[in-house]
C-alpha positions as semicolon CSV with decimal commas, in nm:
position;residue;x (nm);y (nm);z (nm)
1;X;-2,850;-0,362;-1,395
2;X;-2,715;-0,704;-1,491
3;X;-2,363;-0,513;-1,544
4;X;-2,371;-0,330;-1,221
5;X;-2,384;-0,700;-1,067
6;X;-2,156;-0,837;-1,231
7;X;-1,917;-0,555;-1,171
8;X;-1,937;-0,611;-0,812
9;X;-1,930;-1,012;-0,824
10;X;-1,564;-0,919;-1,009
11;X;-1,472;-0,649;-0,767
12;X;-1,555;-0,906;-0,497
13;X;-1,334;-1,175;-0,647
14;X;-1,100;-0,977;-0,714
15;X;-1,064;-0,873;-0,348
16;X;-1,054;-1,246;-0,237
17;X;-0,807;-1,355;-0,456
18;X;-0,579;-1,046;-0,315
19;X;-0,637;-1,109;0,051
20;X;-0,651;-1,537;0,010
21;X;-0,289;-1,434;-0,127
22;X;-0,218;-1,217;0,162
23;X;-0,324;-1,460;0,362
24;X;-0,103;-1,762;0,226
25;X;0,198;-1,554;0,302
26;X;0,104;-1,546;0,670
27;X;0,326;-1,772;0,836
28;X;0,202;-1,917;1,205
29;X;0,419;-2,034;1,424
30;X;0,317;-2,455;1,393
31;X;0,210;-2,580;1,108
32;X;-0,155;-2,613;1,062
33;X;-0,365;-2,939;0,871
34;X;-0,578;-2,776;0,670
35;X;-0,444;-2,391;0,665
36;X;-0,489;-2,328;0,258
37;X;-0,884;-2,469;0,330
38;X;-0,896;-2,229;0,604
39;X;-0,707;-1,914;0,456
40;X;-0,955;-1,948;0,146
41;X;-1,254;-1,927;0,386
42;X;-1,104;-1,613;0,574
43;X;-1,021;-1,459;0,239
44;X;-1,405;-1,457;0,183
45;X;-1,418;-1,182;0,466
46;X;-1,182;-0,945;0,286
47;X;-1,451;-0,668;0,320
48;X;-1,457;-0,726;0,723
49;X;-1,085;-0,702;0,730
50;X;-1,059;-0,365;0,543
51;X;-1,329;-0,238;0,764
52;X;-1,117;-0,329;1,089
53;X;-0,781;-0,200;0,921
54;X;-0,936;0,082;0,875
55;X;-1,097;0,124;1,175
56;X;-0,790;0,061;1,350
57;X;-0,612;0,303;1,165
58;X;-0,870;0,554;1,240
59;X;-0,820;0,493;1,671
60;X;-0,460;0,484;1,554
61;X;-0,461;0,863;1,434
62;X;-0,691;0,984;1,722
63;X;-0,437;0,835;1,959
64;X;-0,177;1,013;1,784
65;X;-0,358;1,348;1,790
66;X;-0,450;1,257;2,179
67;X;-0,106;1,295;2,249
68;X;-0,010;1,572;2,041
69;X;-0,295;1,798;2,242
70;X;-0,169;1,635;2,575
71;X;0,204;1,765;2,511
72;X;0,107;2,062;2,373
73;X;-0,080;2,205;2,715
């Protein structure tokens, strides 16, 4: 039990120390006071974000096969 927990606490980490990475490579337009405070917070939602990438994917490939049946009639 205890090692099933901690697995996930690491998995978890691990995923917000990728995407707070990803993040700091974003580059806005202005610069921002406080951006590394704020990409560290967003980073926390890395499970969120891979939900809506793939999500988004997902509408991505209907859409594609949408308009494959559409130009095939």
């Amino acid at each position: 039990m205890l090692e099933t927990i901690l697995a996930g606490v690491a998995i978890y980490l691990a995923g917000w120390v990728f995407a707070a990475r990803r993040f700091a490579g974003i580059q806005g337009p202005v610069p921002v006071p406080g951006r590394r405070r704020r990409d560290m917070r967003d980073a926390l939602l890395w499970p969120a974000w891979l939900f809506l990438y793939a999500l988004v994917w997902s509408i991505g490939l209907r859409r594609q096969g949408f308009e494959r049946e559409i130009s095939a009639e």
